[in-house]
N, C-alpha and C positions, 0 to 999 in steps of 0.2 A: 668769387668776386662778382659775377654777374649778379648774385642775392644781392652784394651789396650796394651795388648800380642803382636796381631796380626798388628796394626800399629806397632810397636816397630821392629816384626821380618822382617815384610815389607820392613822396610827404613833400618833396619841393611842388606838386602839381597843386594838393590841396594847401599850399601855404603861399600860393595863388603866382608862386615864382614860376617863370618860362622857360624856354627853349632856344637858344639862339643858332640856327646853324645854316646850311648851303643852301641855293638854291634847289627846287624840286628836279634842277634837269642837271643835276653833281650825280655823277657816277656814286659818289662817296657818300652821299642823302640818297640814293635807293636804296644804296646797300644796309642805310640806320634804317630808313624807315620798312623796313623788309623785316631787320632782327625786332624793332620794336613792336611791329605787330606779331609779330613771332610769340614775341615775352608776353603778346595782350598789354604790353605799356600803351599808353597815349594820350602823350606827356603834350602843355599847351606851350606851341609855338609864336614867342612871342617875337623874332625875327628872323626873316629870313637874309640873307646877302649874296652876292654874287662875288663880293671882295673879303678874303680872309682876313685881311687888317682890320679890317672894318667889325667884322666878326668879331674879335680878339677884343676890341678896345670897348664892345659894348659888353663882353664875357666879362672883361677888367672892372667893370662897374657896380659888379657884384648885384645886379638883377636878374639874373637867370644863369643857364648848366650851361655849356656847350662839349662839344664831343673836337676831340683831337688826335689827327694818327700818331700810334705811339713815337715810331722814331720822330716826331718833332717835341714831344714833351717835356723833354729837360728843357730846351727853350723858352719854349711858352709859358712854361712856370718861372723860370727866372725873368722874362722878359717881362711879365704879366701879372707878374708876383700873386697866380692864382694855387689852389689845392686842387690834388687829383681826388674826385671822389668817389671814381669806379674802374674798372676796367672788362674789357672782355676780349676775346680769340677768336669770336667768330664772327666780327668784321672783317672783311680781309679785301 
């Protein structure tokens, strides 16, 4: 699943789509931007937020990816009526 994360962010990077996620000082944004340098990803952030709603409702507009911890994901897909388009385990 990670393959299929990273073609996913890949082609969304040169399809000029963005990144929507936490602030740099989110425990939970060191820990992406840790594994994405990991992967050699690096994907163009196009915002950043301090508020997850806020997050969500620009995720929901369908211009760019955002990354969400698994146990909220049945939510946010119903809530947000967005698709899961990867997943991984070594976020934690």
């Amino acid at each position: 699943m990670v393959h299929l994360l990273w073609l996913r962010l890949y082609e969304l990077y040169f399809l000029t789509l963005g990144v929507y996620t936490m602030m740099r000082m989110s425990s939970l944004r060191g820990m992406l931007d840790q594994w994405l340098d990991k992967m050699r990803i690096h994907p163009k952030v196009v915002g950043e937020f301090d508020d997850n709603a806020l997050l969500l409702v620009f995720g929901q507009a369908g211009e760019g990816v955002f990354m969400v911890l698994t146990v909220f994901e049945t939510e946010v897909k119903q809530q947000y009526q967005v698709q899961i388009i990867g997943r991984t385990d070594k976020i934690r």
